[in-house]
C-alpha positions as CSV (number, residue, x, y, z in Angstrom):
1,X,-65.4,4.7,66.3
2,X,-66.2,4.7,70.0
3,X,-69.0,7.7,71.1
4,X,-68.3,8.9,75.0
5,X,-70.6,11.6,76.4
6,X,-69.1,14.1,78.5
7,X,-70.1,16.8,80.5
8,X,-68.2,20.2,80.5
9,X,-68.0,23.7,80.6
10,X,-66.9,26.7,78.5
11,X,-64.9,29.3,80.3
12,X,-64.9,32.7,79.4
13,X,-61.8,32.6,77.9
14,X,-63.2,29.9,75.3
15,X,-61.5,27.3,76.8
16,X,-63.2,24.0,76.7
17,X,-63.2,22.1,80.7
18,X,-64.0,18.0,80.6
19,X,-62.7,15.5,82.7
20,X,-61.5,12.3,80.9
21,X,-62.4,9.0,82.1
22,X,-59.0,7.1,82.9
23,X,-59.6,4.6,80.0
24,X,-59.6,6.8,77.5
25,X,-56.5,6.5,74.8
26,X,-54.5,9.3,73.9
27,X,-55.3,10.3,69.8
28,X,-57.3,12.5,68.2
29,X,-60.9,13.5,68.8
30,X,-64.0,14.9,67.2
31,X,-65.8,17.0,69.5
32,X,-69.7,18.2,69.2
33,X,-71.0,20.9,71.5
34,X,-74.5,20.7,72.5
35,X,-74.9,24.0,74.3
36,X,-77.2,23.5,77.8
37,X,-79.2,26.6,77.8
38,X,-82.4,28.2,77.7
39,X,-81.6,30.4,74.4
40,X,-84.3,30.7,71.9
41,X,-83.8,29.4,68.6
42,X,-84.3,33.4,67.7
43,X,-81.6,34.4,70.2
44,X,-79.1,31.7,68.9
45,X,-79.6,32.6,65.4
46,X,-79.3,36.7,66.5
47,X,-75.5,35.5,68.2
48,X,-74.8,33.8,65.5
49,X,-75.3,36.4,63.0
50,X,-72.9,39.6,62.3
51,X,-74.5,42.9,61.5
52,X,-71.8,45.2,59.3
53,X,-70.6,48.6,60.3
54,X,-71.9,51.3,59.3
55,X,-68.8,53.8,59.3
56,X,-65.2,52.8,59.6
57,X,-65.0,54.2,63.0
58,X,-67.5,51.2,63.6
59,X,-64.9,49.1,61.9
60,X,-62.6,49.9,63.8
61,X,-64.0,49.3,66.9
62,X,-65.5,45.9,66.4
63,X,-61.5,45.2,64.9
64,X,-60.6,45.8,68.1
65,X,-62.8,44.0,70.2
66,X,-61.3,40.7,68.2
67,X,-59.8,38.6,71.2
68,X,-56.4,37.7,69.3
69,X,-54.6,36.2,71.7
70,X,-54.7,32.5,70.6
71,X,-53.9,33.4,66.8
72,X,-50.9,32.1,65.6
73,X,-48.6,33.1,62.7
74,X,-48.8,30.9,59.4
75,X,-45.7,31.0,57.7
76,X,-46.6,29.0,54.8
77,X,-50.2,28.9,54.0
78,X,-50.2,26.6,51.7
79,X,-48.8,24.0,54.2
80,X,-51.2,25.5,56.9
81,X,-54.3,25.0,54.8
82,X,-52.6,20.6,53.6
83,X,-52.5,20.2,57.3
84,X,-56.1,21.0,58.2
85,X,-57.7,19.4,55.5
86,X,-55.5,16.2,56.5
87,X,-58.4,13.9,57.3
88,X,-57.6,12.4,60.6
């Protein structure tokens, strides 16, 4: 396996930007993100971390802050879960 170090950037919409070097082949890819910040362990672990509702009005609201826009339907789960576990 060949290791190539990239710089990029996360846009706000989650997308992930790199620019390829010409040489590399089409195929899959395994892809580590080493965030470049000045977060604290603390503050990373605080992001990371969900705090439960207290009411279901609370519920409700963090259901709806949920950006769903990139989900897709799964119409046979079973298949859906064979195809990710499909080592590469």
């Amino acid at each position: 396996m060949a290791i190539i170090h990239l710089s990029g950037h996360i846009t706000k919409d989650r997308k992930l930007m790199v620019t390829l070097p010409q040489d590399v082949p089409a195929g899959d890819v395994l892809v580590t993100i080493e965030l470049a910040t000045d977060w604290t362990d603390e503050e990373i672990q605080a992001w990371m971390s969900r705090t439960p509702a207290a009411n279901g009005a609370e519920a409700v609201a963090m259901l709806e802050a949920i950006d769903t826009s990139e989900w897709v339907d799964i119409d046979d789960p079973v298949a859906w879960v064979e195809d990710i576990q499909r080592p590469y």
